[in-house]
N, C-alpha and C positions, 0 to 999 in steps of 0.2 A: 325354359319350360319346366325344368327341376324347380325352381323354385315358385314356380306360379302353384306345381301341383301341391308341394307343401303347402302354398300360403292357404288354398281351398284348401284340406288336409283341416289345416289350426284354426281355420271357421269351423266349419262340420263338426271338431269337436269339443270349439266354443259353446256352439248354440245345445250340444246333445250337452253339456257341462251344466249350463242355465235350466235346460229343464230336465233335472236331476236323472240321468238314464245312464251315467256312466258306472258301477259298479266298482270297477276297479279305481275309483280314485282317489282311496286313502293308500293304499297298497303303493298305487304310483305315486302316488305323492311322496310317502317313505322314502320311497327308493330314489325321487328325483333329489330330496332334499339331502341323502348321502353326498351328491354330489355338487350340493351347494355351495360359495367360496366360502372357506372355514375361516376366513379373517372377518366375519360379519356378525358382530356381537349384535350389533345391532345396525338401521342405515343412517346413524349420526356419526360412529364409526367411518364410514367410506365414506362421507359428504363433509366430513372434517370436520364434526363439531362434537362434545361429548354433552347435550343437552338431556332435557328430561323424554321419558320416551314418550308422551303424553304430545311430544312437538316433535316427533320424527317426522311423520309426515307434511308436518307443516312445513318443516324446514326443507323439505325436500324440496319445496314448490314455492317457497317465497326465497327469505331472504338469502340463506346459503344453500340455494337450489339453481344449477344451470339453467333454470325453468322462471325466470325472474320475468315479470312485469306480464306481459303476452307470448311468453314464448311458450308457455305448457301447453296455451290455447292454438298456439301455431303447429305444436307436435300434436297434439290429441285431436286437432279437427283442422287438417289442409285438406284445404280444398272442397270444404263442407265433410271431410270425411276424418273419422278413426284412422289413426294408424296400423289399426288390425284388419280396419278396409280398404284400406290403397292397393292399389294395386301395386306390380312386384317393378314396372319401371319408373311407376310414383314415388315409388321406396329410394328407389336406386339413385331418381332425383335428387330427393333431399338429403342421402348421405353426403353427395357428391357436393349440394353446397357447404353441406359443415366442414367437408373437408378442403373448400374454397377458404371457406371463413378461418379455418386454422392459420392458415399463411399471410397474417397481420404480424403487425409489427407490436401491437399494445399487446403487453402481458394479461392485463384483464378481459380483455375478449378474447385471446385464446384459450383462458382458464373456463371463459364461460362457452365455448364451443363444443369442449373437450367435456363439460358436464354433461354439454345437453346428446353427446354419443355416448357419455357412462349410462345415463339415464336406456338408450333404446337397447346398451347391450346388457341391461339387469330387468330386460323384460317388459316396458315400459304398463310397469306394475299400476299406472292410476287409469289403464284401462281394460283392467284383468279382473274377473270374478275369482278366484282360487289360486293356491300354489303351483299346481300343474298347470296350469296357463302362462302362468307369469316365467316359469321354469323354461317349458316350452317357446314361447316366444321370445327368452333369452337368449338360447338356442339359435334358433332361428336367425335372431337379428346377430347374432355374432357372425354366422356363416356368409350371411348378408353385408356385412360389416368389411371384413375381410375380403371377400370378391373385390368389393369397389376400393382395397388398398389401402384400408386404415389404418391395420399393423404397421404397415412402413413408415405411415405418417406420423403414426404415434412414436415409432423407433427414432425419427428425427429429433422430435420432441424431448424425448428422455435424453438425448446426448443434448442438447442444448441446456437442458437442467443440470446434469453431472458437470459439464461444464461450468455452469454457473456460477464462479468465482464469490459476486455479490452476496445471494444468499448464502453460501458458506461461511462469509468471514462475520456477516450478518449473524449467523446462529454462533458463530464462534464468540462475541462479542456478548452474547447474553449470556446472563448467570445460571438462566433456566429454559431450556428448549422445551418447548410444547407442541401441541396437535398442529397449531396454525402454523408453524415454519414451514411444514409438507404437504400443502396443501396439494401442489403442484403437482409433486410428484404422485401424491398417493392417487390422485384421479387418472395418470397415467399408467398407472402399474396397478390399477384395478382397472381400467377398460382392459390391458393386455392380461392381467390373469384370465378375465373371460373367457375371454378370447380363447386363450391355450387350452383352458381346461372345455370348454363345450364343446371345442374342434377336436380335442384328441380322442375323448369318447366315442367309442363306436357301439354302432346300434343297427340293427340288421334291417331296419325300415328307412335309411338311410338312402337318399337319390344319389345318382350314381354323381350328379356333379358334385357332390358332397363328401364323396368319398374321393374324388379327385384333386376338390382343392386341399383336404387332409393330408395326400400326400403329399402336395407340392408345400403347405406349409410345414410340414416335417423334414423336406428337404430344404427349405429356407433357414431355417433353424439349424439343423446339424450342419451346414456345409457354409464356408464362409463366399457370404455374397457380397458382390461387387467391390472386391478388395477390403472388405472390413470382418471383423472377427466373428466368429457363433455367437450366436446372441449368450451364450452360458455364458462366456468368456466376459461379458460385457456385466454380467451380474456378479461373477466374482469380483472383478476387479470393483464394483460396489462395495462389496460388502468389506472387501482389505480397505476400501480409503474410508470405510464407517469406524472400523477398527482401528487405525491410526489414527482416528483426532481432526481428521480435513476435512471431515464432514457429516458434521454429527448428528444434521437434523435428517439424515435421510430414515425412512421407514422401514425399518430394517427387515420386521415381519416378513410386509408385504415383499421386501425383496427376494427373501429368502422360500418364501412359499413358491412366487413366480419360478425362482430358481430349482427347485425339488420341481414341481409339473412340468417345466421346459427338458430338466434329465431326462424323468422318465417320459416325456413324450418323444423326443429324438434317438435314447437308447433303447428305451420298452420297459414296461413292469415284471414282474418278477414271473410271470406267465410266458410272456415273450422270452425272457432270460433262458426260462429252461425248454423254450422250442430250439431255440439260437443254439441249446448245447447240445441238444440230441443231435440236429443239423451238422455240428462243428465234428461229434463223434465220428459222423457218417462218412465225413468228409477224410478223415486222419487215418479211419478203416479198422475202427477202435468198436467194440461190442456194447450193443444199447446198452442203456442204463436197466439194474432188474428193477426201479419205481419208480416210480412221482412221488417225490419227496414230498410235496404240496400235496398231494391227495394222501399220504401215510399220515401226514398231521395232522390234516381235519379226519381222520379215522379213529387218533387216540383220545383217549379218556384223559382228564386231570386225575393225578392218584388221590386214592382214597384209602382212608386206613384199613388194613385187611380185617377179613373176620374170624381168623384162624386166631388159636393161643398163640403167647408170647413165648421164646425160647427160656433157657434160666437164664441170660445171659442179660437179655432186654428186659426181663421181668423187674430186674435187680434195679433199673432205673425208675422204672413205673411210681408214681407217688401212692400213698398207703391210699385204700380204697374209702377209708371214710372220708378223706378231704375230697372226691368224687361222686360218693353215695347221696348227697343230694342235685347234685349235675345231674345224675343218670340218664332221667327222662328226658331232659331236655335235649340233651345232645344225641339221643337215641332218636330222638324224634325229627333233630335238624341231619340227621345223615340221610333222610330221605331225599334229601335235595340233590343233584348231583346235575345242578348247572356247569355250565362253561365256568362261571365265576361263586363257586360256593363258599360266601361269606359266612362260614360258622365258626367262628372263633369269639366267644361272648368277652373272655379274659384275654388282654394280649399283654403279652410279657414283655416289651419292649415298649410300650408306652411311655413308662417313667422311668424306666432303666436307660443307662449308657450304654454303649455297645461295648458286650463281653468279648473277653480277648482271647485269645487260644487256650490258654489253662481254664479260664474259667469254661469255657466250650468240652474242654476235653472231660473238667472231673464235674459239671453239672450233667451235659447231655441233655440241655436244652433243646438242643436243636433237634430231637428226634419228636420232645413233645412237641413241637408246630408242626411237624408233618403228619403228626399223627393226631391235632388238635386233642390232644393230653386227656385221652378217651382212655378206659379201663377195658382193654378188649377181653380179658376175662371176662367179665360178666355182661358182654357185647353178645346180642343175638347173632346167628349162624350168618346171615343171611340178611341182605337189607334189599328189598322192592324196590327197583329201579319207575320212576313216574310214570305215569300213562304216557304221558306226551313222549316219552324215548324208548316204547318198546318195540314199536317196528324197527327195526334194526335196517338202516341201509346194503346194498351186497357191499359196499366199498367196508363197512365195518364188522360184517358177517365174516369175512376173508382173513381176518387176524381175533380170531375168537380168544384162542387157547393158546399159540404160538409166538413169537416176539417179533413186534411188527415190522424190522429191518432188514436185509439181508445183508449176514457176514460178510466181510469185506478184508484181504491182505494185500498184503503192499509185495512189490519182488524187494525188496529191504529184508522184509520180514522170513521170504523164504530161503534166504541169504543166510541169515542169521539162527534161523533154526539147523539149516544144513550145516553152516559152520560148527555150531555147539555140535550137532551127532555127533560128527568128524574128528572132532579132539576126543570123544566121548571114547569112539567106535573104534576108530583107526589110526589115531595119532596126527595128522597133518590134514590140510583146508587144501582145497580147490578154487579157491578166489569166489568169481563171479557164478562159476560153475552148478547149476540148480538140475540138470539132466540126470550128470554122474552119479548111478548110485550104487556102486559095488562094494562092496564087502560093507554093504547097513545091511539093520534086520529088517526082517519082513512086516515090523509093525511100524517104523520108519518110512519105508515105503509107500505105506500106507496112507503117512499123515502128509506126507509129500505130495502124494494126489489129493488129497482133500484140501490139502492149502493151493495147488494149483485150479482147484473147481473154483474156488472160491477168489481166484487173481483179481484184483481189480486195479485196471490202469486210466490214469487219469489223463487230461487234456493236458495241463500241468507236467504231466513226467516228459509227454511227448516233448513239448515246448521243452524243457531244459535240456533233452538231449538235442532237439535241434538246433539249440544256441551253443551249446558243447564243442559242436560240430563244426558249426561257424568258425568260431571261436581257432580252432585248431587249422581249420582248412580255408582262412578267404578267399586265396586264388584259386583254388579248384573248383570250388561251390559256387563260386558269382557273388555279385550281389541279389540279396532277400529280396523277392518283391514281397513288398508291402501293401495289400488292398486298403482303399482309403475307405476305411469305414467309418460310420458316425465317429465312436466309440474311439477310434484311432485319432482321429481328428482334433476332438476333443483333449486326449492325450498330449499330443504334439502342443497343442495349444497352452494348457495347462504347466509342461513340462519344467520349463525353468519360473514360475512363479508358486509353483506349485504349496512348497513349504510353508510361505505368507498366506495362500489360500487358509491349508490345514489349520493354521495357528489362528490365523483368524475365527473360524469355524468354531474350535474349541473353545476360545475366548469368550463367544457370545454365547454358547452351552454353558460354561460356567457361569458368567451372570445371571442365564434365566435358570437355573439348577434349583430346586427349592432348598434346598441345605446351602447353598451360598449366603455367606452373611456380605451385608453391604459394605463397602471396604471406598476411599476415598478415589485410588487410583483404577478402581474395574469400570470399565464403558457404562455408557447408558444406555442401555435397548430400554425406554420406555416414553422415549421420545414423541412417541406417533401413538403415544394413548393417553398421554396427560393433558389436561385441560389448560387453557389459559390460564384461570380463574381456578384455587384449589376449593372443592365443597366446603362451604356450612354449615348444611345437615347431615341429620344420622341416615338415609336414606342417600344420599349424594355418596356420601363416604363409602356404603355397602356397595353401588353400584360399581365405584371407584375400583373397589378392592376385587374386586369379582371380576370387571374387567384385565385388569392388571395380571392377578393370576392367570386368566386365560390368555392371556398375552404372552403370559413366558410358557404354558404349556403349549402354544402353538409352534414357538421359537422352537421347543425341544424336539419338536414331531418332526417338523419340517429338517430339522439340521439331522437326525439320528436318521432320517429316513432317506436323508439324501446321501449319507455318507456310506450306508448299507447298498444303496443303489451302484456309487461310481467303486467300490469293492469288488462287487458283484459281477459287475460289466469287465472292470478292467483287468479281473482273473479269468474272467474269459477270453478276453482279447488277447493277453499275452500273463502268465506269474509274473513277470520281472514287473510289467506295469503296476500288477495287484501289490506288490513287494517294497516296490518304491513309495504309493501312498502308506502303507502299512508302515513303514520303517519313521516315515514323519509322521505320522499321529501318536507313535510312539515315543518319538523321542520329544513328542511337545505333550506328555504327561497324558496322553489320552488314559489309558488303564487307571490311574488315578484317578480321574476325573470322574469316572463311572463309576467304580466303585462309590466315591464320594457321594454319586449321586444315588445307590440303593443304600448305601446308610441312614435310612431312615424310615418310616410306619408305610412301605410299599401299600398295603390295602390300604392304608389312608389315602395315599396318594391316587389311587388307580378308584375308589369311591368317592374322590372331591367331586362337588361340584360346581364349577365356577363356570355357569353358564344361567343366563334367563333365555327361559325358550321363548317368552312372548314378544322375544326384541330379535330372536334369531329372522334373517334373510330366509325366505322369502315370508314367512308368517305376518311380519310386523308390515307388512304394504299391504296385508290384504285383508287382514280383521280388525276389527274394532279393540285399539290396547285399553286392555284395563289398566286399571289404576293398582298403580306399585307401593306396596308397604315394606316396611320391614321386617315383618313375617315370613311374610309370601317369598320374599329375598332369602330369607333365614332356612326357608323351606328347599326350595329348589324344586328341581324336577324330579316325576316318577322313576326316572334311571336307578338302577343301582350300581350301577356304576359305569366309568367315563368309558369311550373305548378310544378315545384321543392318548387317554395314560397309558392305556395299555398298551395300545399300538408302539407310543416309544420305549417303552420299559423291554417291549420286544425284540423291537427294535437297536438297541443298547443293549441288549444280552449276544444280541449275534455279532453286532460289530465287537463285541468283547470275544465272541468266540473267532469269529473271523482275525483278529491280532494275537491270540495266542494257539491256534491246532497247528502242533507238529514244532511248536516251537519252547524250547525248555527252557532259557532264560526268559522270556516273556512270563512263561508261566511259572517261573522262581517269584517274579513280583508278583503274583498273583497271592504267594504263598508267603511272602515278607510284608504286603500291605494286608495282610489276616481277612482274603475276603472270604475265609469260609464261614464265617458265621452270618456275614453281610450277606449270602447267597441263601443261605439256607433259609433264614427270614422271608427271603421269595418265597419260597414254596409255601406259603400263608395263603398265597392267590392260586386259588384253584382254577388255573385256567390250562391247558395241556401243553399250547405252542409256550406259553411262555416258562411253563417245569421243566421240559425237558431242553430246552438251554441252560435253565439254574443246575441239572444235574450233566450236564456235558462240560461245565467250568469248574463244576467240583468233580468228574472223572479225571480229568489230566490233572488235576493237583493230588489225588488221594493219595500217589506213591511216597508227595513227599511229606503227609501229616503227619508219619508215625501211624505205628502199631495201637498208641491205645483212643487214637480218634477214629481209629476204624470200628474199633472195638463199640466203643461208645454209640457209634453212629448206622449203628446195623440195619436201620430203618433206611435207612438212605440209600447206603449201599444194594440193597435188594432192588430201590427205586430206580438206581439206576441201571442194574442189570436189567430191569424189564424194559427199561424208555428207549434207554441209547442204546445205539448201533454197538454192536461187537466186530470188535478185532481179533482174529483168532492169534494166539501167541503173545497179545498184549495183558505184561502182568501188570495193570495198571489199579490191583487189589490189594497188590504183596509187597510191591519196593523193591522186587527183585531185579528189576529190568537194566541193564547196561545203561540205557537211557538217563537214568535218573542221578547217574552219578556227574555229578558238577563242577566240575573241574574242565573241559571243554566250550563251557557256555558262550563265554568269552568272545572264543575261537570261530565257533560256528556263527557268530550275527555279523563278525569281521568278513567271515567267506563270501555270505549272504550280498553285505554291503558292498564285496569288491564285485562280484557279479553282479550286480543292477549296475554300476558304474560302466563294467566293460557292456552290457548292453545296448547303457544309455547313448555310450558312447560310439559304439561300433553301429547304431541302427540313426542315432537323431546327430551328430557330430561329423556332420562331412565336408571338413576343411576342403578348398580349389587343389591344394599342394598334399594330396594323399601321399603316405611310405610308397603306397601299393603304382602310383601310376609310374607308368614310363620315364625312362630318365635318358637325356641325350648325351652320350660319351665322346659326342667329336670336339674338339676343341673350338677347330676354325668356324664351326656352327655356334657354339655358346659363343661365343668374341664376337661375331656376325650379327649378334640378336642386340637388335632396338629398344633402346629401354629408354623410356617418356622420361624425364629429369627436369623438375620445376626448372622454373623462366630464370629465379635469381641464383641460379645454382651453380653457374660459371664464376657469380663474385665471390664466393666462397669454397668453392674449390681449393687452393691452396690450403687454407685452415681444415678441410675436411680430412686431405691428403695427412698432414700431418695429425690431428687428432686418430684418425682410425687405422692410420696404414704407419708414418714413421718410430710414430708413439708408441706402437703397440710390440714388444719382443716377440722371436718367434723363435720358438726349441724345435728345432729341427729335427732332435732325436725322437721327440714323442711325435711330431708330425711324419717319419718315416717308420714309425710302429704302428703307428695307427692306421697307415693305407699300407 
């Protein structure tokens, strides 16, 4: 019935579509196409061909189209009818025979079965006027898809290709793996991206059977069904045997994309994340959080250079004013901009430069002219007019007008540590743990003691470590943990002992698609499932070439930076040791390295490429007329100014960089030995706000240990980061003064760290039949009495065993009657 009312639903707003009354349909069209599959440069892409886009359609529908001879004519008109006029048990019909037709034995009729359901679940666009039709009815037909049990059928399929011995050793035997080795596989792992991604979308006009089979496919996903593993599990282990060399033609993208949608469909997005934690608070009996971290961000501004004078201090660095007196205007005139992404920077100092090193950083103070786009704020107007378009001020940004948008935050460490110092200061001798006691301090002491306990903040994190603590001390009085089998947990367990090869894997193909990675003999190929048979001829073939390619590896970077920020995120909620244990292996497989590597270089370049044609983007290119492609028009690109693909990972890669080093001081010693503070500072080129205020939370924990005169130098920064980032009250992370900072413990502390994840791992996933802890039987004539099964040829050897284990063997009696 659900689905009949939709199917009337996507008539009614077919026909209102055809005679132009819908208003709203570039709007939704926008916003459908947000969520269009990002691996669709174009549809010769997902049909496996890299041809000219002048024959995308054609190819869809002749020769490399599931749609060959009469079959488009069988889909587009059964039964005298459109498939947008079937009715919803006509529907039901003919998925049911494709999925008859799957269960052949010949390889080419299930490859062409398998198109002609990629075809109904991308909307079956050759009978669609518009995007939001063709969107819509992809939709549709995947939900459609799935009731009748396609996923599983597809999920067969994919393991009988993994398996595939043949075409493995097949692609291993060529010199050059191309598009057409993965043919196979890539029409299965694009019907299943669909699939994921339409279904896990929620949308409030949703029938209610549609929100039912959402759930049940979110629990088919998280939970291992019918003795076989989460389907995640089954994509990692992809992507480790892509990385080992067994199988090189698989499509790695598309794996990895599938992979990142199938996380956050079965764990949640980062929305879900911080419902999950207030939940988890409530539960522990722990005090709400005081924000939405997510709502404080979208409230801040990208910094902009102030309008106040320079102190003497910064004036000292400022370049003499006639090398700027003819900028003036110009730059007076581009500060009115104050987008998300304020490109004004006409001269970039690192264009043709190498990247400066810490002296040269400290006696230029470069880094303060990019943040301050090397403007003369002396002879800067007071005062710069914010646009029309952002003067209504939302209340979410009205609420941190003049104030700092975080609320202070102390650790009990911290109050620890301040009471200790009085104590020596005051009265000679410490109180331990003691944070109550406070007799003979003064009364301004007192003072600061309730303001750092106003401001307590206890994390999920401290709980967890003390209740492993506890564990740990007491197993027979506490019991054993129950453990809720959550997605998340599941996954964990799962993951647990392949974990490492995962990570290192992961990293591997971030480093290939890296744009700073040079091509080197022995690094993988991720380029497998976008190289053509046939290399271009022309200068047009070659642009397209290049263009795809690029977008190739910025998808690889999105999807891996955003999946790794995802299983962080979840599995430090679920347990620290979890979150501690990936963190320990990304680290020690050079992850911190590998990001930096990858901001060494023109971040605004990178974050305003464009490697994309829009007229070949899904779904545009099925539904209008492709013009004709030049080298121009290629040269040109689109209206954008820029990508939000780059940004999104760059974003993405600042947090997993801050997620592996807060709170940890040899992390962040490498931070301060591979010289990323000039590599960081460069960020702040990109005037965007989420991604500032991670470049200045990775240059906060390192400033204790640049020295006095890069502080000095870098006074623009500094201020930048008092207003962005969160404060620590008692954190002298300004001065160098901190206990903390002294390095000599480093060591020490990742060894404690590493032996605590071990006892853990141990103590929660390692439970041998023959525990210390179980009962033990003391009677004699009872252990001599117990049966013990002994192979069949074990009597002819008996004699030899006698003497090999029992005559052979001496025994010191003195140490066996000390020792019981």
């Amino acid at each position: 019935m659900a689905m009949a009312t939709a199917t009337a639903a996507a008539k009614g707003s077919r026909q209102r579509l055809k005679a132009g009354k819908r208003s709203e349909a570039s709007g939704e069209s926008r916003r459908a196409l947000w969520t269009a599959p990002p691996w669709n440069l174009s549809m010769e892409t997902q049909m496996g061909t890299q041809q000219s886009c002048q024959n995308c359609i054609a190819t869809l529908k002749t020769r490399n189209s599931p749609l060959t001879g009469g079959a488009l004519k069988k889909i587009s008109r059964l039964k005298g009818k459109e498939w947008l006029e079937l009715e919803e048990d006509a529907q039901k019909a003919y998925v049911m025979g494709l999925l008859d037709r799957l269960e052949v034995v010949s390889r080419e009729r299930r490859l062409k079965v398998a198109r002609a359901v990629l075809y109904l679940a991308q909307g079956t666009f050759g009978e669609c006027d518009s995007e939001v039709d063709v969107l819509h009815w992809s939709r549709y037909n995947c939900f459609l898809l799935y009731q009748m049990g396609t996923f599983s059928a597809f999920l067969e399929l994919l393991h009988m290709e993994i398996d595939n011995s043949q075409a493995c050793s097949s692609a291993l035997r060529k010199p050059a793996i191309s598009i057409a080795d993965s043919t196979e596989l890539r029409v299965l792992l694009s019907v299943m991206y669909l699939m994921v991604e339409n279904i896990r979308l929620e949308r409030e006009t949703d029938a209610y059977g549609w929100r039912t089979a959402r759930e049940t496919f979110r629990t088919e996903l998280s939970y291992s069904m019918h003795n076989e593993e989460p389907f995640a599990l089954l994509l990692f282990s992809m992507v480790t045997k892509f990385c080992s060399g067994l199988a090189p033609h698989f499509p790695i993208k598309k794996v990895l994309l599938l992979l990142w949608k199938v996380v956050m469909f079965t764990l949640g997005g980062f929305e879900q994340l911080q419902a999950l934690k207030v939940q988890k608070r409530e539960e522990l009996g722990l005090p709400p959080l005081a924000e939405d971290s997510i709502q404080v961000v979208k409230s801040m501004r990208a910094a902009s250079p102030p309008s106040y004078t320079l102190d003497l201090g910064e004036s000292q660095l400022a370049p003499p004013p006639s090398k700027l007196r003819g900028r003036r205007g110009s730059r007076r005139q581009l500060l009115t901009k104050q987008d998300s992404l304020d490109i004004y920077n006409e001269r970039d100092l690192f264009k043709t430069e190498e990247p400066a090193t810490e002296e040269e950083e400290e006696s230029t103070g470069d880094g303060e002219r990019t943040l301050d786009g090397e403007l003369d704020l002396l002879e800067q107007d007071p005062l710069v007019p914010p646009p029309p378009s952002q003067a209504p001020l939302s209340a979410e940004r009205v609420s941190f007008p003049k104030g700092l948008p975080w609320t202070p935050k102390v650790r009990q460490k911290d109050i620890e540590h301040f009471l200790e110092m009085s104590r020596n200061k005051f009265i000679g001798f410490t109180l331990g743990q003691d944070t109550d006691t406070l007799v003979g301090l003064p009364r301004p002491i007192h003072e600061s003691v309730k303001t750092l306990k106003q401001h307590k903040y206890i994390s999920i994190a401290d709980v967890q470590i003390k209740n492993e603590e506890e564990l740990e001390k007491c197993p027979m009085s506490l019991g054993e943990e129950v453990v809720p089998e959550t997605p998340c947990e599941i996954l964990y367990q799962g993951m647990l002992y392949s974990l490492p090869q995962y990570m290192i894997a992961l990293l591997k193909i971030l480093l290939a698609a890296a744009p700073t990675s040079k091509a080197k003999t022995d690094s993988i190929n991720i380029l497998a499932d976008v190289l053509p048979e046939e290399m271009p001829i022309t200068v047009l073939q070659s642009m397209k070439l290049g263009i795809d390619v690029n977008r190739h590896k910025e998808i690889i970077v999105k999807s891996i930076s955003a999946l790794l920020l995802l299983l962080l995120k979840h599995f430090k909620l679920n347990h620290i040791y979890q979150f501690e244990y990936v963190s320990q292996h990304l680290v020690f497989a050079n992850c911190i390295p590998l990001i930096l590597k990858f901001f060494n270089q023109n971040i605004l370049s990178y974050i305003t490429a464009k490697n994309s044609i829009s007229v070949l983007d899904y779904p545009c290119c099925t539904i209008q007329d492709l013009p004709e492609l030049t080298t121009e028009s290629l040269e040109a690109g689109d209206n954008n100014q820029f990508c939000w693909r780059n940004l999104f990972s760059c974003i993405n890669l600042l947090r997993l960089l801050n997620k592996l080093t807060k709170w940890k001081h040899s992390r962040t010693m490498m931070l301060v030995v591979f010289k990323s503070a000039p590599i960081l500072k460069r960020a702040l080129k990109v005037k965007q706000a989420m991604l500032q205020l991670y470049v200045l939370k990775l240059l906060k924990i390192q400033t204790k240990y640049l020295g006095r005169q890069w502080r000095k130098s870098n006074m623009k920064t500094m201020s930048a980061i008092y207003q962005k980032v969160r404060h620590r009250m008692n954190d002298d992370w300004a001065y160098g003064n901190d206990i903390d900072a002294r390095p000599w413990d480093f060591q020490a502390e990742e060894c404690t760290l590493r032996a605590n994840i071990e006892a853990f791992n141990s103590r929660r996933y390692d439970r041998p039949q023959d525990s210390e802890f179980s009962p033990v039987d003391n009677c004699l004539q009872s252990v001599l009495g117990q049966r013990l099964d002994l192979p069949e040829d074990f009597h002819y050897s008996y004699e030899l065993w006698l003497e090999r284990e029992v005559f052979s063997q001496p025994i010191c009696w003195e140490e066996l009657l000390q020792n019981h």
